[in-house]
C-alpha positions in Angstrom: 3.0 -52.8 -9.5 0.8 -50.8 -11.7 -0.8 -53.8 -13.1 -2.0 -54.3 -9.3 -2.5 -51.1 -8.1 -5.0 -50.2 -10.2 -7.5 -52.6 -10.0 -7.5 -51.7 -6.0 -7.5 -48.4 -6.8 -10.8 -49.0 -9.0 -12.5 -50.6 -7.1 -11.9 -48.0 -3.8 -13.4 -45.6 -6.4 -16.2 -47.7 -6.8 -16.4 -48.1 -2.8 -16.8 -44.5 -2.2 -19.4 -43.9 -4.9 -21.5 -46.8 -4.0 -21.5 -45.4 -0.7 -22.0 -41.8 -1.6 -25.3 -43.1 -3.8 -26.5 -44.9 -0.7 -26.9 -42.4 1.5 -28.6 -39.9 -1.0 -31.3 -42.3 -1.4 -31.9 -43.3 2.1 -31.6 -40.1 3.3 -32.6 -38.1 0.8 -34.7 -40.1 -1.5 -36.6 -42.8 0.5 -37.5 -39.6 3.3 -39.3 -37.7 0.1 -40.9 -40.2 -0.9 -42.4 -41.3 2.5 -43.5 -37.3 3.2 -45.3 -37.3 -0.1 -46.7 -40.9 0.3 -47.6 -40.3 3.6 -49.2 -37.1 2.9 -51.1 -38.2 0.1 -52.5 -41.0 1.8 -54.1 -38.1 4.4 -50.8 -38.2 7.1 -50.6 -34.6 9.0 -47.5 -32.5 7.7 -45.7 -33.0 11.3 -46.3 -36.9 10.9 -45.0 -37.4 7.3 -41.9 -35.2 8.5 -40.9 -36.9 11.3 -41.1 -40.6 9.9 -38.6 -39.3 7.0 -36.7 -38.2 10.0 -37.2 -41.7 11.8 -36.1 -43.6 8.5 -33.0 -41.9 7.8 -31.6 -42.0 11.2 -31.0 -45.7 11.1 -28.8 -45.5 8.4 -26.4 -43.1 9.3 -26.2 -45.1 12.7 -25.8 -47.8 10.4 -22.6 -46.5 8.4 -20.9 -45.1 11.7 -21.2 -48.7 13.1 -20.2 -50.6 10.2 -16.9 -48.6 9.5 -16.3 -48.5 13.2 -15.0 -45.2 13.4 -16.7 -41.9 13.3 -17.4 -41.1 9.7 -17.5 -37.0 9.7 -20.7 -37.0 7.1 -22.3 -39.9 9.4 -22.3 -38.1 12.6 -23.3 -34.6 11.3 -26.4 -36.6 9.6 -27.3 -37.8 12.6 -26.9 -34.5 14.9 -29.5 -32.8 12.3 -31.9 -35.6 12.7 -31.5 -35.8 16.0 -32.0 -32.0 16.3 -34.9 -32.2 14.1 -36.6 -34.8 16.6 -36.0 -32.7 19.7 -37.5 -29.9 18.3 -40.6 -31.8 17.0 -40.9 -33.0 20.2 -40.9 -29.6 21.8 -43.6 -28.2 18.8 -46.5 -29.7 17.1 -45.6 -27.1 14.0 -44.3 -29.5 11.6 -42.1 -26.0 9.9 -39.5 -27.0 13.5 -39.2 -30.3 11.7 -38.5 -28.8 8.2 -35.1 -27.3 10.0 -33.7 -30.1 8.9 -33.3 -28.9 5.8 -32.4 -25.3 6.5 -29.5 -26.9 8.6 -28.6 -29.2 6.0 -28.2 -26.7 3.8 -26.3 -23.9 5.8 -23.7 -26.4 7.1 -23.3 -26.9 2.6 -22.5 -23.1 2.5 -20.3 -23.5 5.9 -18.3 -25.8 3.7 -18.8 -23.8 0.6 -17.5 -20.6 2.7 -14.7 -22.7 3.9 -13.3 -23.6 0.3 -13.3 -20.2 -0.5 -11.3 -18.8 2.2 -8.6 -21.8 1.1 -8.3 -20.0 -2.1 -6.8 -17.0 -0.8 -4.5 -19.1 2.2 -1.2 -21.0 1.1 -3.5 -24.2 -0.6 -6.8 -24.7 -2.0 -9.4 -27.2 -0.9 -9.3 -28.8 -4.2 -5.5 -29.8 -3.9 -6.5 -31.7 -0.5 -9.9 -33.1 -1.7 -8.4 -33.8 -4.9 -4.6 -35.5 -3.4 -7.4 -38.2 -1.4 -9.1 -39.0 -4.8 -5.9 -39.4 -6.9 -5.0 -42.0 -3.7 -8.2 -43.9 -4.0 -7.6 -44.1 -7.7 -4.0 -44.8 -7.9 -2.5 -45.2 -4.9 -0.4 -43.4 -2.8 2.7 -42.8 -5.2 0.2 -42.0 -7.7 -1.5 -39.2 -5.3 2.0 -37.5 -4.4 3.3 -37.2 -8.3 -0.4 -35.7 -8.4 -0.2 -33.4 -5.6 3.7 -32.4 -6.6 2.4 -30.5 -9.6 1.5 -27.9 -7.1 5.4 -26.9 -6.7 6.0 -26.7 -10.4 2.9 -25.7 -12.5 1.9 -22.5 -12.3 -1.2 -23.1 -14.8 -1.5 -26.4 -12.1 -1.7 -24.1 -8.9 -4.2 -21.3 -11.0 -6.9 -24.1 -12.2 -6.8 -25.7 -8.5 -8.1 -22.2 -7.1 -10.4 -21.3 -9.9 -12.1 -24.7 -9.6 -11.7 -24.1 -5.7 -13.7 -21.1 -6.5 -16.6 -22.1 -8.5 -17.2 -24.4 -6.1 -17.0 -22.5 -2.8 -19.1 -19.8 -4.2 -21.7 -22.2 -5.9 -22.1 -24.4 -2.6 -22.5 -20.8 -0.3 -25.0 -19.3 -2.7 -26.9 -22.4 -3.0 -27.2 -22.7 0.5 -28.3 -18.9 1.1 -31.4 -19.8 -1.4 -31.9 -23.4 0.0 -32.9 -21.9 3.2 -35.0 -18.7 1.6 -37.0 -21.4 0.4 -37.5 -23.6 3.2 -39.0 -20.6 5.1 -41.0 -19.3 2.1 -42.2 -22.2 0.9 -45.6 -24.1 2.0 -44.6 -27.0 4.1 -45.8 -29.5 1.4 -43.7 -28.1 -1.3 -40.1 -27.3 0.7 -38.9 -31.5 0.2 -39.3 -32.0 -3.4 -38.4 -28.1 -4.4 -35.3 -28.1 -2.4 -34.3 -31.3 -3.5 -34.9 -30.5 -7.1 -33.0 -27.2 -6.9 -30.1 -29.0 -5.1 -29.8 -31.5 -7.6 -30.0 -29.2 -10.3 -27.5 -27.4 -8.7 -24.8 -30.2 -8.4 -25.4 -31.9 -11.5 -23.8 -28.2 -13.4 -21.0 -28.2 -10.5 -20.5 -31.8 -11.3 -20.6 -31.1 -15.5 -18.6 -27.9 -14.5 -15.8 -29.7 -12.4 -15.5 -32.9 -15.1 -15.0 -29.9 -18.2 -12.6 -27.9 -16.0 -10.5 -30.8 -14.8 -10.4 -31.9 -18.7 -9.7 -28.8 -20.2 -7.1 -27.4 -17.9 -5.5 -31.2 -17.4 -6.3 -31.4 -13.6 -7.8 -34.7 -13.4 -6.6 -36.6 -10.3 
């Protein structure tokens, strides 16, 4: 059974990366790059923000569609963009359209808030998020032997909660200077400074949660 398992259990993984890559570039990457092409080719600020807005809305429409169900990261996408086009509708100042990213980001410290009020309640969000990784990767017998450490390992249960933790309060304080910057920054700058900061910024959680898991034997 093994033998079989995890070759399906691989390639999920593989599934839910792929997909996870796709939509940072077309809704991250391929918008950015538009706004500053678009811009440098003499495009008004409210113009190069709303055709980033335009591109990425197809593709979330896209990934509800094709998994026929409503995917949760899909359909908040899509409210934001559709949000940011109502309100540059309503305004010609192209800082209504840079919402978008102010939203973006506080709905990332809703989630971050979230995680750390977990770490104080009966289970963190780590021992969910992490039970649905461990069933991608090795099924579902594989996921409950994971999740049943919780009941007997104390040093288990105390490295679910730190790691809960770093990344609840990582996520909410990112968010709280995500949006600082899309108000104080010039228009022109708020796309590629945000994005920098936020990749910055989950590139150490990511380094962070890969040592932690490692060290403290976590790894789903």
């Amino acid at each position: 059974m093994m033998i079989d398992e995890r070759p399906a259990g691989d390639a999920g993984l593989r599934r839910v990366i792929r997909a996870n890559v796709l939509t940072v570039v077309f809704e991250v990457i391929v918008p950015m790059a538009l706004f500053y092409g678009l811009r440098a080719a003499g495009v008004s600020q409210w113009w190069a923000l709303m055709a980033g807005v335009l591109v990425a809305a197809p593709y979330a429409v896209w990934t509800i569609v094709r998994s026929r169900r409503i995917d949760l990261v899909a359909l908040v996408t899509l409210s934001v963009l559709v949000l940011s086009v109502v309100l540059g509708l309503l305004s010609d100042d192209p800082r209504t359209l840079a919402i978008r990213e102010g939203w973006t980001a506080a709905l990332g410290g809703l989630f971050g808030a979230w995680m750390l009020v977990t770490v104080f309640l009966a289970k963190p969000a780590q021992l969910t998020l992490g039970r649905t990784i461990a069933e991608i990767k090795r099924g579902a017998e594989g996921a409950d032997a994971w999740a049943a450490r919780w009941d007997t390992d104390a040093r288990f249960r105390r490295g679910l909660r730190i790691n809960t933790a770093v990344w609840g309060a990582v996520l909410l304080a990112s968010a709280v200077v995500h949006i600082v910057l899309v108000y104080a920054l010039p228009i022109d700058l708020i796309s590629g400074v945000t994005t920098v900061v936020w990749f910055a910024t989950l590139g150490c959680l990511v380094t962070w949660h890969i040592w932690y898991l490692r060290k403290e034997n976590l790894d789903a």
